[in-house]
Wavefront OBJ file of the C-alpha trace (Angstrom):
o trace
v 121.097 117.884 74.137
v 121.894 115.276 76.474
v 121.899 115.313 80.412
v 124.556 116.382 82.566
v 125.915 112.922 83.907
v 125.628 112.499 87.540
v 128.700 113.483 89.705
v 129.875 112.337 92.974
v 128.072 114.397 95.271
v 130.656 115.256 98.760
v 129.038 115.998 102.048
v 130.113 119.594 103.311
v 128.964 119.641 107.017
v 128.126 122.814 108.207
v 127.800 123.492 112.137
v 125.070 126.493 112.128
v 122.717 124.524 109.322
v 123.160 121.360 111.312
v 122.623 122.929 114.618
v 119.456 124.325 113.236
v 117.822 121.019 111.672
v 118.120 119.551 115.092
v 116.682 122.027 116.431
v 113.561 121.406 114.280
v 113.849 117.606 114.256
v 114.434 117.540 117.778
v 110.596 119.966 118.127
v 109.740 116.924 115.767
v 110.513 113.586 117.509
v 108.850 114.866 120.275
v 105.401 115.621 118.635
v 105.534 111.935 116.536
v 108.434 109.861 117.572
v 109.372 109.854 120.775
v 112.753 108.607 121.163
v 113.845 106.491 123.867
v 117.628 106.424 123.938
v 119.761 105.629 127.165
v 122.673 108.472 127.167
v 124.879 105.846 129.088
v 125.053 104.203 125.769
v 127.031 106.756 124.566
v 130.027 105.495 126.237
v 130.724 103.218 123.706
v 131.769 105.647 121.521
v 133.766 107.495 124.635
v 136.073 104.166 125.175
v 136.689 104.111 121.674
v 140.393 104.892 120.860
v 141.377 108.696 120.209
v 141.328 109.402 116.034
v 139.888 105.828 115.403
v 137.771 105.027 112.457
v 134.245 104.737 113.572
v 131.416 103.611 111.167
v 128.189 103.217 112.961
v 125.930 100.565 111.291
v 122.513 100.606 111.550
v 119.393 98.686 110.031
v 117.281 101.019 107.645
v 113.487 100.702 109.404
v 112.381 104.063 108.206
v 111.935 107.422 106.762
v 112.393 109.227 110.405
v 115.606 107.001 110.592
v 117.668 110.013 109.493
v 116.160 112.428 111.906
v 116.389 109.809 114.714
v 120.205 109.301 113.819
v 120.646 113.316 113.489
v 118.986 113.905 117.290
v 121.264 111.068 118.096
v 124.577 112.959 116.895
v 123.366 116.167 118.681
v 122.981 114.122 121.992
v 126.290 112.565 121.531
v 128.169 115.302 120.043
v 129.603 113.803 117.740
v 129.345 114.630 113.892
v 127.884 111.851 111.370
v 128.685 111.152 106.966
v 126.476 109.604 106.018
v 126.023 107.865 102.404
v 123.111 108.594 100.080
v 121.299 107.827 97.176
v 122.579 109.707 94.354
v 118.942 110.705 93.157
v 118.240 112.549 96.281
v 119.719 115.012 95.863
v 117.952 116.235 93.119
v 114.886 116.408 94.667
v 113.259 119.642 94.496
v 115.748 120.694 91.528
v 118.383 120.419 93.920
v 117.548 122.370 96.868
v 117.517 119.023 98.529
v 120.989 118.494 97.806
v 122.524 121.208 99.310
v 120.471 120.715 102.439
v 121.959 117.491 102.470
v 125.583 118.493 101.519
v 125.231 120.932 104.870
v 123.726 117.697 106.887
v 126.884 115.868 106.132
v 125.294 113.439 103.713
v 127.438 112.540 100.463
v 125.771 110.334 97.105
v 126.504 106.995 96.079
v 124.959 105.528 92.980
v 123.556 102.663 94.024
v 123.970 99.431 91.544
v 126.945 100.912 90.429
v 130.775 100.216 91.052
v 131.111 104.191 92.542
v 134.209 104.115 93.075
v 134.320 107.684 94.149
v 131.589 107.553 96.745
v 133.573 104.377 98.037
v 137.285 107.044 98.740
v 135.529 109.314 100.254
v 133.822 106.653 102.467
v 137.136 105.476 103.366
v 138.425 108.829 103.498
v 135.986 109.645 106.239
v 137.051 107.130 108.385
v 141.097 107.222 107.989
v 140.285 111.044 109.167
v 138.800 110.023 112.412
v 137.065 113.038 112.960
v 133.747 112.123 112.485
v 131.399 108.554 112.346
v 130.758 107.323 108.827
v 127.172 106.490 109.181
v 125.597 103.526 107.088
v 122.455 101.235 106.934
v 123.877 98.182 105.129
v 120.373 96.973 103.694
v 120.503 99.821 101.242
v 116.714 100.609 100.867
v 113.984 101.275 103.556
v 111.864 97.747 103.608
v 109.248 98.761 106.155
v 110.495 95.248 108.073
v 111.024 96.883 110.934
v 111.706 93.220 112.811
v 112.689 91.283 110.158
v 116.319 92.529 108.788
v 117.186 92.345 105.262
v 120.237 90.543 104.070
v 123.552 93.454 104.557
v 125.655 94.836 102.026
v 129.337 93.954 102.680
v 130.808 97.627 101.735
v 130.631 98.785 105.883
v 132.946 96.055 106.247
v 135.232 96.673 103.431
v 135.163 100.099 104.114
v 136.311 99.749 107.616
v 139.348 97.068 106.437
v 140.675 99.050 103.806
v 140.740 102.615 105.737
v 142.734 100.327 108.222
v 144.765 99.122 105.754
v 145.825 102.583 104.351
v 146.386 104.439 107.683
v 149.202 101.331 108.792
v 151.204 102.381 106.393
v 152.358 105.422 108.387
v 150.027 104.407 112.146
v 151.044 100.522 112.734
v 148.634 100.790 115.895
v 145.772 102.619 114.144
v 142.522 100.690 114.154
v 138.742 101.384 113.126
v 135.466 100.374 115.094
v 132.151 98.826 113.402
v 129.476 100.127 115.789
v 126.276 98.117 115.658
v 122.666 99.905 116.042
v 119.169 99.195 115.974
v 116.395 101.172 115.297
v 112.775 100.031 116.316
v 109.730 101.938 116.032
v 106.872 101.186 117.946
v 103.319 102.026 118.045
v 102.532 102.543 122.036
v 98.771 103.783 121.703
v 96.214 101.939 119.777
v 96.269 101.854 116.071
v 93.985 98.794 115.854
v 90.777 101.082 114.218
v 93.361 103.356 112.637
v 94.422 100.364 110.414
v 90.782 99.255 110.194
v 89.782 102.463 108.398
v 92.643 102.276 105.922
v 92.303 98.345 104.804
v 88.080 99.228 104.487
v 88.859 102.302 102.007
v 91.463 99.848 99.923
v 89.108 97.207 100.161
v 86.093 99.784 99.005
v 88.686 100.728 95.881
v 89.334 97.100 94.647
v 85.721 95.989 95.123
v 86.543 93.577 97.552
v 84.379 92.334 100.256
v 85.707 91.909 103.914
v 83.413 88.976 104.615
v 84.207 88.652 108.202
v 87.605 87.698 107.643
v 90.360 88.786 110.477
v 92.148 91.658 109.245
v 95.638 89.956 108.531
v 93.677 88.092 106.185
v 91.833 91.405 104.946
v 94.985 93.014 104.200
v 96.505 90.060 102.683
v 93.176 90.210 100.224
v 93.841 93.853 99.232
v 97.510 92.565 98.917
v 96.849 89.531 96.695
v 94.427 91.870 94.630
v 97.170 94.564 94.087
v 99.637 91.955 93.163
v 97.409 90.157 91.079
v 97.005 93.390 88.907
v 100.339 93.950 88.793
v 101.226 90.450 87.384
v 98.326 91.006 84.832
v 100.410 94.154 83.648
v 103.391 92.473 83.025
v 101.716 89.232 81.285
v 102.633 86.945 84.082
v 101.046 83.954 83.876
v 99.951 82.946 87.579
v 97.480 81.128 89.865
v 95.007 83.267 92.330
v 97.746 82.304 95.139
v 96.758 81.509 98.776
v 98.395 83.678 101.332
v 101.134 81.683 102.246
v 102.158 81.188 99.257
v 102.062 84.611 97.988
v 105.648 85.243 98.741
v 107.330 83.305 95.893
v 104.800 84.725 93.063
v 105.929 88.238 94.304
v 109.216 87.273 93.626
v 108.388 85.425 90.627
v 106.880 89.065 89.304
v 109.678 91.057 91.119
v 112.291 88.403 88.490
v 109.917 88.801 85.415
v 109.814 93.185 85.809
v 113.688 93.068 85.366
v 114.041 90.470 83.363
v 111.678 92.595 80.687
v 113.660 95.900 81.589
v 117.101 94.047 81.018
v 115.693 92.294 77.555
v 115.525 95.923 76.609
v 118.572 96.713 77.684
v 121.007 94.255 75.898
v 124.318 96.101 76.597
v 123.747 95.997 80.466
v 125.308 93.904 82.835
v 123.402 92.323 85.345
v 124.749 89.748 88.291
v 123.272 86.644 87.935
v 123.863 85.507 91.751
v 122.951 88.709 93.171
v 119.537 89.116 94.853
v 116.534 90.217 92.267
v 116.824 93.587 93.854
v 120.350 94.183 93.550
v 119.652 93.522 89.782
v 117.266 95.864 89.713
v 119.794 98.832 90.772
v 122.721 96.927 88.555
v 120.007 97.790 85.989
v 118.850 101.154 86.875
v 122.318 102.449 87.674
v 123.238 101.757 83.796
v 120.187 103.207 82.208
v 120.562 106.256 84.280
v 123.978 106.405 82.756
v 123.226 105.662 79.349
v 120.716 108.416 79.678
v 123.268 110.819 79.801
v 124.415 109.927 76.346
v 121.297 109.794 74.688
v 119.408 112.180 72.086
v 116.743 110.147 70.996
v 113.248 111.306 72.281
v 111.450 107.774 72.021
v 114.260 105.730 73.671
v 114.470 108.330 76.323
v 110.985 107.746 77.191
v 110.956 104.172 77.190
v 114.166 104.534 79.500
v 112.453 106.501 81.868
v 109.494 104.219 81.822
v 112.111 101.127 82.885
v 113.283 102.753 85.663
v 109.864 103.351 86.965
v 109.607 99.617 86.475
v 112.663 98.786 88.260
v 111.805 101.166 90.954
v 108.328 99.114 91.308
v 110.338 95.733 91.236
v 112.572 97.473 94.394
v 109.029 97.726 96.221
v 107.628 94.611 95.589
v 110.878 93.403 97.236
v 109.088 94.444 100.587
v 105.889 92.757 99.671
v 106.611 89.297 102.404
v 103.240 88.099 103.326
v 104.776 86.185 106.053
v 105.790 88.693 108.109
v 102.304 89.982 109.234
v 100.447 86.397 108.987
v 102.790 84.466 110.555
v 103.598 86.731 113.225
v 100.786 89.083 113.834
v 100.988 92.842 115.469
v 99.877 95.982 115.418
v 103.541 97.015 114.382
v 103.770 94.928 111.718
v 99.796 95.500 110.352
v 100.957 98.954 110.166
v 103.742 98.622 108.224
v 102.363 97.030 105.490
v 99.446 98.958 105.232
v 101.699 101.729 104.641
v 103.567 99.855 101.865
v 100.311 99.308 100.296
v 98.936 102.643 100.727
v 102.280 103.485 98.782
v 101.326 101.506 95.797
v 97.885 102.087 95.394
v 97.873 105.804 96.014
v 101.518 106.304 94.241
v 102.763 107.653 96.839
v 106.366 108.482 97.006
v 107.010 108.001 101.137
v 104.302 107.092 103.034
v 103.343 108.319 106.509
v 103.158 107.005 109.893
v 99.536 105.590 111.276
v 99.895 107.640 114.468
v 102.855 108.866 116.787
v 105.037 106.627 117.670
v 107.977 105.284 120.366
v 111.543 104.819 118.785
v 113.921 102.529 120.749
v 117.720 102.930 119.668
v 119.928 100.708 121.040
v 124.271 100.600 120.135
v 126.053 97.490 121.284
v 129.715 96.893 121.426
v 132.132 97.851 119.287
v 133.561 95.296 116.436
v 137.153 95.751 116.371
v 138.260 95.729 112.348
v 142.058 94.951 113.477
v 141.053 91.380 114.512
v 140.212 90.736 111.257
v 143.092 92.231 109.398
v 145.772 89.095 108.740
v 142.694 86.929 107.257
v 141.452 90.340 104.979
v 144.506 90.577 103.652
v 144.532 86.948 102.670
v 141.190 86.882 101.123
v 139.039 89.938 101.419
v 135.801 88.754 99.623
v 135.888 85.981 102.527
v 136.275 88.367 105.352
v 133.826 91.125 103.820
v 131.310 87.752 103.799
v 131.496 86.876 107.042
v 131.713 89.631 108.976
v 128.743 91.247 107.243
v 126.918 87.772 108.119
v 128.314 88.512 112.050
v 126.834 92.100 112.073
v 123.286 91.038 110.344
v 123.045 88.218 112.909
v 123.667 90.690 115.984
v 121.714 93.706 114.694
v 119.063 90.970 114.098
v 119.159 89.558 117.200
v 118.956 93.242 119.470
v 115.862 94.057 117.177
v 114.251 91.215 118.100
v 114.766 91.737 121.985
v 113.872 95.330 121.408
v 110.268 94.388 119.632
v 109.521 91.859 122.599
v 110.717 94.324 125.356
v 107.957 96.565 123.593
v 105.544 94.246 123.188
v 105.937 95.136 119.270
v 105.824 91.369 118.450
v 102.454 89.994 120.325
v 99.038 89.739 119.578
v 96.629 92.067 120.901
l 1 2 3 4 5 6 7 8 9 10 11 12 13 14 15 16 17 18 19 20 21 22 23 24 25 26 27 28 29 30 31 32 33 34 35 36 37 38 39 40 41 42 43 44 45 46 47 48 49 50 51 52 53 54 55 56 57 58 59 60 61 62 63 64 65 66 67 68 69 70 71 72 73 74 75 76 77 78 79 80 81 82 83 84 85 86 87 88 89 90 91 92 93 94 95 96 97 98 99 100 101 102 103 104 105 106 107 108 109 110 111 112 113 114 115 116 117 118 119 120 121 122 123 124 125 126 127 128 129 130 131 132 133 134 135 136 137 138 139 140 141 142 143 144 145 146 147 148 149 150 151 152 153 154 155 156 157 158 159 160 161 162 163 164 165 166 167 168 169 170 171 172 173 174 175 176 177 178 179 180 181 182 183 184 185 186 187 188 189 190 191 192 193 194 195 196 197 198 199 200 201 202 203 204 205 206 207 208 209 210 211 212 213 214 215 216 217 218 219 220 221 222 223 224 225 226 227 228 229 230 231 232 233 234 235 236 237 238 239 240 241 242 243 244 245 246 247 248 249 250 251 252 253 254 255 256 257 258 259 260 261 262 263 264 265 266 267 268 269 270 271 272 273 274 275 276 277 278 279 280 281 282 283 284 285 286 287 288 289 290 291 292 293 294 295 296 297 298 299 300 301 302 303 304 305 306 307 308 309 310 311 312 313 314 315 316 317 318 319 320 321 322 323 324 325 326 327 328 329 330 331 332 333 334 335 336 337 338 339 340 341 342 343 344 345 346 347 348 349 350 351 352 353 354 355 356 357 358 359 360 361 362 363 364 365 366 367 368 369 370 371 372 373 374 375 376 377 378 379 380 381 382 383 384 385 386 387 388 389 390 391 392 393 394 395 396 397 398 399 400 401 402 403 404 405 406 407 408 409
């Protein structure tokens, strides 16, 4: 008996289900994540054209990112689709799903050409009845000041929807709003992290040996990595922290490279980024799974993906961004990432409550760019994306010095 292959999920926002959550989340925020959010911000989306496509873009710096963008719809009144990973929704054999259906959320299979997801995307924003909500780094990297490279679909989404709704509205446009999301730890976490790194350290036999605690944590991060890379047979030095970086990816390349000598029949981009790869990869064996009977291959199938699902973590494992730039903010996040992998856990918690600065800048216009998309849309899709990473990266970076997020202590 094989598995029922995984459908496009729709969202199917529902007022009294969504009015309830914030409720809760709203009760939430205030207890661990205190949002600061100026309400005259909100005028950007007030100036916006009547029926214009919005899609709100926004890095991905968390797990409380979707309750911080859901408090943000109930203080601007305006409804939010967002996209989804397709396996979410089967959390908790499925009751997750239809929470999320009633949230507005709708799947995409990430790694794979879904070209259904992609329609409705669109579909969402010819409408122009509610924001199409998207973080274009596709996975949560716990780099809360250091933005991952974007995924061009916000940007082909946006072009297309316009160039579909001309057809009958010659003046209709659509809106790329740009937001940031920065989370930042206001009391002192300093002892907190202390506590966690000793218990790691106490696991792994390692000594602290009056080292500072960057270079504590980058022990218990060079020990995890080194046993991971023993795993797999990769043959490597005992690296020193600064160089750390490129082994991790050198592992990150070797896990898929196993998974995909497995997995012959699979296409995998060469000049995509080790992590796309990894969901090419995953997105394909999830399929094939649906096809096959055969208890042993099954298993071993199931056994890639956790590997491919590892090589997707290790793809947040960047020494660099704690030792060469050193904060409590950034101490914290990576303890949490390593927490993750040496307790297996699946989403790891906050240190202690926190401040959450939102910021939305000005609105990119998608009609200046139509004449050149039409032209050559993989160039326009490239450099607009590029625009949008460089300004989203740019207000995070005034946000974490505004909040001191970025400075030694």
């Amino acid at each position: 008996m094989t598995e029922q292959k995984h459908s496009f999920i729709p969202a199917k926002p529902t007022s009294w289900f969504i009015s309830a959550a914030q409720t809760l989340i709203r009760a939430d925020l205030a207890l661990t994540n205190k949002l600061v959010l100026n309400e005259n911000e909100f005028e950007v989306f007030r100036a916006l054209p009547p029926g214009a496509g919005i899609i709100l873009a926004s890095n991905h710096a968390d797990e409380a990112d979707p309750l911080v963008c859901l408090e943000l719809a109930r203080r601007s009144g305006m409804r939010l689709i967002t996209m989804c990973n397709r396996e979410a929704f089967d959390e908790n054999f499925g009751v997750a799903g239809w929470a999320l259906q009633r949230l507005g959320y709708f799947s995409v299979k990430r790694g794979a050409h879904d070209s259904d997801a992609k329609k409705y995307a669109i579909d969402v924003v010819r409408s122009g009845r509610d924001a199409l909500l998207i973080f274009p780094e596709g996975e949560i990297f716990y780099l809360n000041e250091e933005i991952q490279p974007f995924h061009s679909g916000a940007i082909d989404i946006g072009m297309q929807a316009i160039v579909e709704n001309r057809k009958s509205q010659p003046d209709w446009n659509a809106y790329i709003v740009p937001m940031v999301i920065k989370y930042h730890y206001d009391q002192p976490v300093l002892s907190t992290i202390e506590i966690r790194v000793a218990k790691m350290e106490a696991e792994l036999s390692l000594s602290a040996n009056g080292a500072t605690l960057p270079n504590r944590i980058a022990a218990v991060q060079k020990s995890l990595f080194l046993r991971e890379a023993a795993v797999h047979r990769l043959k490597t030095k005992d690296p020193a922290f600064q160089q750390m970086t490129q082994d991790i990816v050198n592992l990150e390349k070797s896990i898929v490279s196993e998974v995909e000598q497995r997995h012959r029949q699979a296409s995998v981009s060469e000049k995509a980024a080790v992590i796309d790869q990894a969901w090419q990869l995953a997105a394909q064996i999830k399929e094939s799974l649906t096809e096959e009977n055969d208890p042993v291959l099954r298993n071993q199938a199931m056994q890639d993906l956790n590997l491919l699902k590892e090589a997707e973590q290790l793809s947040s494992w960047r020494p660099h961004y704690y030792l060469e730039l050193t904060s409590p903010d950034r101490l914290a996040e990576v303890v949490m990432k390593l927490e993750r992998q040496m307790y297996k856990i699946k989403r790891p918690r906050q240190l202690a409550n926190r401040t959450v600065y939102v910021k939305i800048a000005e609105p990119v216009s998608m009609e200046a760019h139509l004449i050149d998309y039409v032209q050559d849309p993989r160039q326009v899709r490239h450099n607009v994306t590029k625009q949008l990473h460089e300004r989203i990266q740019t207000m995070v970076s005034a946000l974490a010095k505004d909040s001191g997020g970025n400075s030694e202590r």
